[in-house]
C-alpha positions in Angstrom: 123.2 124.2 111.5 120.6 121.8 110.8 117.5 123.0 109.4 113.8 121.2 109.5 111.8 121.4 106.6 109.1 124.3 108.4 112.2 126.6 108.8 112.8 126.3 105.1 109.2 126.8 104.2 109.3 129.6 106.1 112.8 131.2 105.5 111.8 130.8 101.5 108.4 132.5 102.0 110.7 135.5 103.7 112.5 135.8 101.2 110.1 135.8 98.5 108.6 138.9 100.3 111.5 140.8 100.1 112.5 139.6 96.7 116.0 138.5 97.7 117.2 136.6 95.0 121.1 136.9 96.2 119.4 134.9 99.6 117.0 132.5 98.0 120.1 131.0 95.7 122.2 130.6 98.4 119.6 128.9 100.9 118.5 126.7 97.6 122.0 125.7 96.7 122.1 124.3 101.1 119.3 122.5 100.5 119.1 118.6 99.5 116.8 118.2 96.2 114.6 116.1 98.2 114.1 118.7 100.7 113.2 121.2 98.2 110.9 119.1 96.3 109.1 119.0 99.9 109.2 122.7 100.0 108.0 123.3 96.8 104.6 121.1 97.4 104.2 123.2 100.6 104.4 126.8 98.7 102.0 125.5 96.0 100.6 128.9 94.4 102.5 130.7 92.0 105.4 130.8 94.7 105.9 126.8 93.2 107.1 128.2 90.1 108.6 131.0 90.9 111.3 129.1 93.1 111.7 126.1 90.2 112.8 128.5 88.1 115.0 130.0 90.4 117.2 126.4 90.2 120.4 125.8 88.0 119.3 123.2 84.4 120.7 119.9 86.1 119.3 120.7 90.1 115.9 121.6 88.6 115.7 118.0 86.8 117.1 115.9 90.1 113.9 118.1 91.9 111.6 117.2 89.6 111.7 114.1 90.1 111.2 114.2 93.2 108.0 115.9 93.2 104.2 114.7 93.0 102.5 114.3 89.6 100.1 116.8 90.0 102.8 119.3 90.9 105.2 118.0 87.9 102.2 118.8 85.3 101.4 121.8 86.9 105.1 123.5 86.8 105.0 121.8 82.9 102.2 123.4 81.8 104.3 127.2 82.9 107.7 126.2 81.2 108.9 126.9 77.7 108.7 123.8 76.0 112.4 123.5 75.1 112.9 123.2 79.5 110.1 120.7 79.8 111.6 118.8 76.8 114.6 118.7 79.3 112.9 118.0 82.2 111.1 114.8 80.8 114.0 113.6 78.9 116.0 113.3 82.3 113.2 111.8 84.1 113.9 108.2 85.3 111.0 105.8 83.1 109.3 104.6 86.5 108.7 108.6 87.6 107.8 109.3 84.2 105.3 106.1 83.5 103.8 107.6 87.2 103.6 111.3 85.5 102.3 109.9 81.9 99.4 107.6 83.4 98.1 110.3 85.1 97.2 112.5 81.9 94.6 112.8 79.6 95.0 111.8 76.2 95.5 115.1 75.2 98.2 116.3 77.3 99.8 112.7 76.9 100.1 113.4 73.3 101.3 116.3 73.6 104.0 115.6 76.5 105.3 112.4 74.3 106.2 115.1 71.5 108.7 116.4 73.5 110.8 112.8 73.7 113.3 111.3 72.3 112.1 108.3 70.3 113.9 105.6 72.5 112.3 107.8 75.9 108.8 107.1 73.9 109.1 103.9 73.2 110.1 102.6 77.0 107.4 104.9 78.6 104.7 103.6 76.1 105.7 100.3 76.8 105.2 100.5 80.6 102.0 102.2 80.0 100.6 98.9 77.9 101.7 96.9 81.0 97.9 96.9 83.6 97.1 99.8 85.9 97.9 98.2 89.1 101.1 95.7 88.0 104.8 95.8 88.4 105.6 97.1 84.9 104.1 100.3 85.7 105.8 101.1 88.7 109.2 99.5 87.6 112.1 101.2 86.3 113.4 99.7 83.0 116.9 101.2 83.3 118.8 98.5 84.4 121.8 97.5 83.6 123.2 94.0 83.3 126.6 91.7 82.1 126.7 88.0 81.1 128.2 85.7 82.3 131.2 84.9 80.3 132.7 88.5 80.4 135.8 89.1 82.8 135.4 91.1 85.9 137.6 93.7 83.8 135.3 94.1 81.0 132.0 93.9 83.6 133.1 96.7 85.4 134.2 99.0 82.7 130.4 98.3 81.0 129.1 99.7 84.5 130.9 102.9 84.4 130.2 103.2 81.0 126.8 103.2 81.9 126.9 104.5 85.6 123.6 106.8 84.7 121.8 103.5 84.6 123.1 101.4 87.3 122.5 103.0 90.6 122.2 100.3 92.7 125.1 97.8 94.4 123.7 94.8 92.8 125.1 93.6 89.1 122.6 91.1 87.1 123.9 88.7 84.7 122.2 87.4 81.6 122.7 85.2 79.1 122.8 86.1 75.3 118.6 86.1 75.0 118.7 88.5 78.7 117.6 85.9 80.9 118.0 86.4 84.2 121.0 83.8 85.7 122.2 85.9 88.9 121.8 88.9 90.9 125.6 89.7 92.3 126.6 91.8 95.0 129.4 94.4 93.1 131.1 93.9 96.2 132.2 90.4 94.7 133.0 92.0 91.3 135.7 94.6 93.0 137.2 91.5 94.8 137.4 89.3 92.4 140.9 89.0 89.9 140.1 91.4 86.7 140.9 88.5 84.0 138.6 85.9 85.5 134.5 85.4 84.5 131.5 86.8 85.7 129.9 83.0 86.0 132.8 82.6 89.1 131.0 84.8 91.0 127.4 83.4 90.2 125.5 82.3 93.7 124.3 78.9 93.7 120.8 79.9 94.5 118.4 81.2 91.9 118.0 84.8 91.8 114.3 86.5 94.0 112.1 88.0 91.4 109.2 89.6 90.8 107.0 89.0 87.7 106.2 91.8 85.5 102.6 91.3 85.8 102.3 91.3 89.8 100.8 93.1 92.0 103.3 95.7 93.3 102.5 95.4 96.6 103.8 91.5 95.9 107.3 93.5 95.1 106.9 95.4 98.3 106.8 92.5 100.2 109.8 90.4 98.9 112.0 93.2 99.5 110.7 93.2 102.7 111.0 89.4 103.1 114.5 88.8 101.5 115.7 92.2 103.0 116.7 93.5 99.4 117.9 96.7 97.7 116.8 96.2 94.4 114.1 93.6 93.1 114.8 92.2 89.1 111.8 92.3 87.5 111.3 89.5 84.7 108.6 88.5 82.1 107.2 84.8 82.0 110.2 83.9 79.8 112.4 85.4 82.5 113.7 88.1 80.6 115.2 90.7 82.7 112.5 94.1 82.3 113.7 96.1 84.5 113.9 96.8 88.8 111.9 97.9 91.9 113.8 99.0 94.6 113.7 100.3 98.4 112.4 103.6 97.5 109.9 102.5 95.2 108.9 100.0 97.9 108.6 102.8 100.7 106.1 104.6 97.7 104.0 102.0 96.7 103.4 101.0 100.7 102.7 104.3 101.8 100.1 104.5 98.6 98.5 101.4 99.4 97.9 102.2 103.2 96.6 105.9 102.2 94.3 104.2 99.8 93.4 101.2 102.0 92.5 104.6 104.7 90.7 106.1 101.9 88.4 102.8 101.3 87.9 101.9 105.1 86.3 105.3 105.8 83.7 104.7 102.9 85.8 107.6 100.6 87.1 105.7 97.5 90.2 106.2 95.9 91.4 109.7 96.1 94.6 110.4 94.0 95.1 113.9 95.5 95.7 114.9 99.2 93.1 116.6 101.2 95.0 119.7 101.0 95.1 120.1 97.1 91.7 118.0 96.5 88.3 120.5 95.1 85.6 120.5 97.4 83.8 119.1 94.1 86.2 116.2 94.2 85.5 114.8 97.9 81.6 115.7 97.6 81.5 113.3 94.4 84.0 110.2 96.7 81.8 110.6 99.8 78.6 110.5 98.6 78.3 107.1 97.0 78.8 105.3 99.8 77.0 107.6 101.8 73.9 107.1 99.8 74.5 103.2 100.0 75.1 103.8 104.3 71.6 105.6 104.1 70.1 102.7 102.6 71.0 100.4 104.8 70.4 102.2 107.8 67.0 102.5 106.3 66.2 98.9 106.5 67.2 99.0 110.1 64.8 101.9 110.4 62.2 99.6 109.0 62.7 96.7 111.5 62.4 99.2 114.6 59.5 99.9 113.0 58.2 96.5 112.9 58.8 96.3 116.5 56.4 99.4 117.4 54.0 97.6 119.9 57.0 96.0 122.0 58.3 99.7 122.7 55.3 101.1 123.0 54.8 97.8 125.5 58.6 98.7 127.3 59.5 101.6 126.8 62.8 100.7 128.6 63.6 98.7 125.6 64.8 102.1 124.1 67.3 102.5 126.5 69.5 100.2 125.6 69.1 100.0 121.6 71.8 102.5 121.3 74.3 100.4 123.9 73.9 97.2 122.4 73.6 98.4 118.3 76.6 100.5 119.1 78.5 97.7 120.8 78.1 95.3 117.8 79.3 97.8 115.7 82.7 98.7 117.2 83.4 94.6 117.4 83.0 94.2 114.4 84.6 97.1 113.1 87.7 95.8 115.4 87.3 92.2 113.5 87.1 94.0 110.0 90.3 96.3 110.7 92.0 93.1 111.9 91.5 91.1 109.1 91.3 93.9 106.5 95.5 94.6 107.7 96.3 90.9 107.8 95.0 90.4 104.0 97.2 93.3 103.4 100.4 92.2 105.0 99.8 88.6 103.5 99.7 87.0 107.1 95.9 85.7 106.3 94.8 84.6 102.3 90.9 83.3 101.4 92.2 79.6 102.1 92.2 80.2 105.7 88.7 81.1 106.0 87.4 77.9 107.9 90.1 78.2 110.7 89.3 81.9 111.2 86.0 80.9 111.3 86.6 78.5 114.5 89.0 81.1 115.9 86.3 83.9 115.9 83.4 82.6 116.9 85.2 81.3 120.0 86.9 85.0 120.5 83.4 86.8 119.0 81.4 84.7 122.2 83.5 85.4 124.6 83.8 88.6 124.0 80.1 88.9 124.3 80.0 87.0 127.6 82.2 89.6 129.0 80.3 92.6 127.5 76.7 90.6 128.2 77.5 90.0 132.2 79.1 94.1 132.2 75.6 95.1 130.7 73.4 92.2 132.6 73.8 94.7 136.3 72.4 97.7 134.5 69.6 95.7 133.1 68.4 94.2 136.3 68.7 97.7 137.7 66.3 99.5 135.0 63.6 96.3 134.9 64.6 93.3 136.8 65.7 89.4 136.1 64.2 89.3 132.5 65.4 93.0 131.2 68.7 91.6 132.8 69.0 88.4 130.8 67.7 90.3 127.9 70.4 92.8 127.3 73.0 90.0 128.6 71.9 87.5 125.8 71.6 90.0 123.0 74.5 91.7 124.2 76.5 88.0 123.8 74.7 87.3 120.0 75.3 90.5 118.8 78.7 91.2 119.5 79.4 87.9 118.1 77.4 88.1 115.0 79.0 91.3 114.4 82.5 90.2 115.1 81.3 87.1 112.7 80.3 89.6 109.9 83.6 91.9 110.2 85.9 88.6 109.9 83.7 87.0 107.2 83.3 90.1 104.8 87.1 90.8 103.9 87.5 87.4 103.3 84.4 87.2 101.0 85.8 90.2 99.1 88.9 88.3 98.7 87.8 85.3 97.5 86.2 87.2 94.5 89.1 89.1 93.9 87.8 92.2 95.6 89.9 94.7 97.6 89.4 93.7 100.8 89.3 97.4 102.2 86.1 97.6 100.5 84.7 95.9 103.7 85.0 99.9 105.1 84.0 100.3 109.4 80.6 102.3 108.3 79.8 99.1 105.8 80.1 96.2 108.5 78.8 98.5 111.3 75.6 99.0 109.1 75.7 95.0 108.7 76.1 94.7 112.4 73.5 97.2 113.1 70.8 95.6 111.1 71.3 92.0 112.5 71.6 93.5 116.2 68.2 95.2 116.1 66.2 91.9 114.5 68.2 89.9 117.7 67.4 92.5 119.8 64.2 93.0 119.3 63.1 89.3 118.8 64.8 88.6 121.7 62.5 90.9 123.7 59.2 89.6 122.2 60.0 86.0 123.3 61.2 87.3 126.7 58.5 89.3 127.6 55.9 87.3 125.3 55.0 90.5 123.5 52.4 90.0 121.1 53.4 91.8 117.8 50.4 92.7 114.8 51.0 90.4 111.9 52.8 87.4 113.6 
């Protein structure tokens, strides 16, 4: 019968409270390693350790791997040192670099004691590569043949190597490891064993990533090509190493969590909610709330300004908070928009002055509709002029604000800023702003209110 993860969380937790070690082994030895690496993160506590420990030497290394960093440094930091000397040694080098980056120098020393010279070597390596590149999230196990080598000969070097090569795509090289060909091994097993790899070479140029590239680049030429595995080559085109589907579905889920993170004014937050100190999301929240406060300070100021044309209509009040707030969610829409097509590569900073011409015909109209929605209500509350009051600013503020929410990723982009920077509360404090000056000095000229100091 087919269990869901909750059951398992659930049935393990059981059988931790009655100590039934006969039950726990069998459930354990049912389960897929994936599925209890899931598990584990869920028990959390000291329960995490208590059922790692309960695995057999080569299941608790496949698990490992397959768990979060903070979790891996956490169950590290409880195991003899001769068992984490085992667990990192087995540990392919992209999960590793992942684990590694994340440690103080301290512990980083101390955890690159326990490799094998050749194991230190690669994950120091990947760690020179820059934070947010391909090196670091590639794995440099990769296997490849050249091209004058039979079929024979190719696919004995695989098996030979099998803990390597998990993937259903053989590269070729030449003697210096350049990258000639990515070949299906489909084409290898069909092929006659005494004749060359370089029959078998597509005519095409191989799809590949640079080392140096943004991984979200990767992410999106696996998509594009519909590959399995991505080479990943220097600027001499030296085969480094690979990123494939699963690394792919990692990095993508990352970069939307963080782009989440970023859009709600939070920064980048490496843990989950869950597992996060209250100390933690106090010190990412308040920065930008302090920056939020600040703005909404200057539009505090400009109502201010405006104090005789209130005291003048009161009515004026009324519909602050229906026009400010409508600004807001347009452009919060536009931002969002452009924020995800950035992202997805559909829009780059060279397409700026179309967008432009494409928004401020969508920005008006969608104030015309909102301005003639809001223009009944005004002649209701105050007559003709209160109507064309709220229906005008209504019109220019919705499409200033959709204005600002297009304009502000892009301007983030063009200076090589993350684009998700451009959070909701940021452009709705923008829009906010801009719709109480037109607001407001739209109702002085409409209702010739004289205002002290003008």
């Amino acid at each position: 019968m087919e269990h869901n993860l909750e059951q398992f969380v659930v049935e393990i937790r059981e059988l931790l409270r009655l100590d039934d070690r006969d039950g726990l082994r069998e459930t354990l030895d049912f389960m897929r390693v994936q599925d209890i690496a899931w598990v584990l993160m869920e028990l959390g506590g000291d329960d995490l350790a208590v059922v790692f420990n309960r695995l057999p030497p080569g299941r608790k290394a496949d698990v490992f791997g397959y768990l979060d960093p903070e979790y891996q440094t956490r169950l590290l930091g409880q195991t003899p040192r001769a068992d984490a000397r085992f667990l990192l040694s087995e540990m392919d080098t992209d999960d590793l670099t992942a684990l590694l980056q994340g440690l103080d120098n301290e512990q980083l020393r101390d955890y690159l004691r326990l490799l094998p010279f050749r194991a230190i070597r690669r994950a120091l390596k990947q760690l020179d590569y820059p934070e947010n590149s391909v090196g670091r999230v590639m794995s440099s196990d990769v296997v490849a043949v050249e091209p004058e080598w039979s079929m024979k000969r190719a696919l004995a070097f695989i098996r030979r190597n099998a803990d390597e090569h998990s993937n259903n795509v053989i590269f070729v090289v030449d003697d210096d490891r350049r990258l000639l060909a990515a070949v299906p091994i489909r084409h290898f097993l069909r092929g006659r064993p005494d004749d060359p790899v370089a029959t078998v070479l597509p005519p095409n140029p191989p799809v590949t990533v640079s080392v140096l590239d943004d991984p979200i680049e990767a992410a999106r030429r696996i998509q594009h090509y519909d590959l399995e595995t991505l080479p990943v080559v220097g600027d001499d085109g030296v085969l480094l190493g690979v990123v494939t589907v699963d690394d792919v579905v990692d990095l993508l889920e990352a970069e939307s969590t963080e782009d989440f993170h970023k859009m709600g004014s939070v920064g980048s937050l490496s843990l989950s909610v869950q597992n996060a100190s209250a100390g933690l999301l106090i010190r990412k929240r308040v920065g930008w709330l302090l920056v939020l406060v600040a703005f909404n300070t200057i539009g505090g100021y400009v109502i201010s300004r405006y104090e005789e044309a209130i005291e003048a209509l009161v009515v004026l009040v009324f519909f602050l908070p229906l026009i400010i707030d409508s600004g807001g969610n347009a452009g919060a829409q536009s931002s969002t928009l452009m924020v995800r097509a950035i992202a997805t590569g559909d829009v780059t900073a060279r397409d700026w002055l179309k967008l432009w011409g494409k928004e401020i015909g969508v920005s008006v109209s969608l104030g015309v509709t909102m301005g003639i929605a809001v223009a009944a209500l005004g002649f209701w509350r105050g007559g003709f002029e209160l109507a064309l009051l709220v229906a005008i600013a209504m019109m220019l503020i919705v499409a200033a604000a959709s204005i600002i929410g297009m304009l502000l990723p892009i301007i983030l982009s063009r200076l090589k800023m993350d684009p998700a920077t451009a959070s909701v509360p940021l452009v709705t404090a923008l829009a906010d702003i801009s719709g109480i000056m037109i607001y407001f000095a739209l109702a002085v000229a409409i209702f010739n209110i004289t205002i002290a100091g003008t």
